[in-house]
Kinemage of the C-alpha trace (Angstrom):
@kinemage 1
@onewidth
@group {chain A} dominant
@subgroup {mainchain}
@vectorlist {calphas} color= white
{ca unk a 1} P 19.191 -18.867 42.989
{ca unk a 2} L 18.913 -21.027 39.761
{ca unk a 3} L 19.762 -23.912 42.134
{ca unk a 4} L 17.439 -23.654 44.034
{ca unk a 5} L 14.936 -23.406 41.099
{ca unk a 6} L 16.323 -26.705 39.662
{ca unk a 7} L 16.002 -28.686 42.822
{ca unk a 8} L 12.605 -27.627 43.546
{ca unk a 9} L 11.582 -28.787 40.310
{ca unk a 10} L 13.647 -32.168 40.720
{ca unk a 11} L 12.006 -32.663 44.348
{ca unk a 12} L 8.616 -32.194 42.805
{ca unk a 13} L 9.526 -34.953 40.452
{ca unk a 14} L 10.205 -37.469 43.120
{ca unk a 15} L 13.962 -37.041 42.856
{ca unk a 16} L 14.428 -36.203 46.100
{ca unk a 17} L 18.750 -36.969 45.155
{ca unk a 18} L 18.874 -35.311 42.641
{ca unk a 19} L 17.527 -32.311 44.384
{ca unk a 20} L 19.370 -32.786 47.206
{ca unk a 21} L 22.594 -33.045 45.281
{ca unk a 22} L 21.330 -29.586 43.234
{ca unk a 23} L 20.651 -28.317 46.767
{ca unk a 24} L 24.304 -29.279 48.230
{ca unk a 25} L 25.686 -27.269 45.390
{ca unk a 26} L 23.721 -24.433 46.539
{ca unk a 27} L 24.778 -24.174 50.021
{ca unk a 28} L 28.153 -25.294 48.851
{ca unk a 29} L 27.854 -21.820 47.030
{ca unk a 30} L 26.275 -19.619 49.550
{ca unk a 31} L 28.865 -20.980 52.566
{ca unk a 32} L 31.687 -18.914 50.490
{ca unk a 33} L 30.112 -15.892 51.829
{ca unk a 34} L 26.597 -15.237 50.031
{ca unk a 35} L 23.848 -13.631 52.676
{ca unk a 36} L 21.651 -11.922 50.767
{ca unk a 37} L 17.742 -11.977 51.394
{ca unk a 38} L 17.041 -13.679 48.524
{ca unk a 39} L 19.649 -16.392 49.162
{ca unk a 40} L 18.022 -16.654 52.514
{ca unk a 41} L 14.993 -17.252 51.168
{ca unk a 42} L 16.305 -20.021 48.737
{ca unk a 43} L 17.611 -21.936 52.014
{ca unk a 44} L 14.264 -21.496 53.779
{ca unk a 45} L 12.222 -22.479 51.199
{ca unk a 46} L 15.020 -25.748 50.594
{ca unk a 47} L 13.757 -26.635 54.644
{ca unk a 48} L 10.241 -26.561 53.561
{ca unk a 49} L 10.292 -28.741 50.521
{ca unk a 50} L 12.923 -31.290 52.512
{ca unk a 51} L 9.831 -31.320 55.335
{ca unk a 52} L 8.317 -33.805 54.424
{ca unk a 53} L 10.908 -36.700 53.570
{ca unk a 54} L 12.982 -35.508 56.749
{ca unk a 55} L 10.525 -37.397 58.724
{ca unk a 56} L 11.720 -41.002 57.022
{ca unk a 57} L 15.231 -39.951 58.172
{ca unk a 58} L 16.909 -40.182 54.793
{ca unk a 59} L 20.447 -39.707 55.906
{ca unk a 60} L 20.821 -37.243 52.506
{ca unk a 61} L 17.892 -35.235 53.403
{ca unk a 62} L 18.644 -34.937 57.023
{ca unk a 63} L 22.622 -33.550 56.175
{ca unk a 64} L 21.249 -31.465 53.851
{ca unk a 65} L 18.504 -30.258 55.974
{ca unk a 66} L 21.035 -29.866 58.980
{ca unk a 67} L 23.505 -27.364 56.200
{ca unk a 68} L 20.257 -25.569 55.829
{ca unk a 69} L 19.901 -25.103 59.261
{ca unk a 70} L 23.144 -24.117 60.204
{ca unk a 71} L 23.208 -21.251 56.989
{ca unk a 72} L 20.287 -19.631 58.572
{ca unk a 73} L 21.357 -19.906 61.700
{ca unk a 74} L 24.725 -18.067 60.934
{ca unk a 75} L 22.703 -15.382 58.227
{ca unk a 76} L 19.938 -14.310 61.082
């Protein structure tokens, strides 16, 4: 969950690609097969930071934000 860590921290920087990049990595990571609670968490808590810049409809944030989705849907 170190990824999710990292982008966190880049997000709260203002690099909102850079996190989302970190964050794509992440997924990329937990799509092989990783459900865990804690990994659930991680994606959740990757929703709620993208929450605010998915309103501007930055295409990054809203693919991102739609893997996100689709994890959680699949995990619950």
């Amino acid at each position: 969950m170190a990824l999710g860590y990292l982008g966190a921290t880049q997000i709260s920087k203002g690099g909102v690609d850079e996190a989302c990049a970190t964050w794509s990595g992440l997924l990329d990571a937990m799509e092989e097969g990783i459900y865990s609670g804690r990994a659930r968490q991680a994606v959740f808590d990757v929703r709620k930071l993208l929450s605010p810049y998915r309103r501007r409809k930055i295409p990054v944030v809203m693919e991102l934000d739609a893997r996100a989705a689709s994890y959680l849907i699949r995990v619950d």
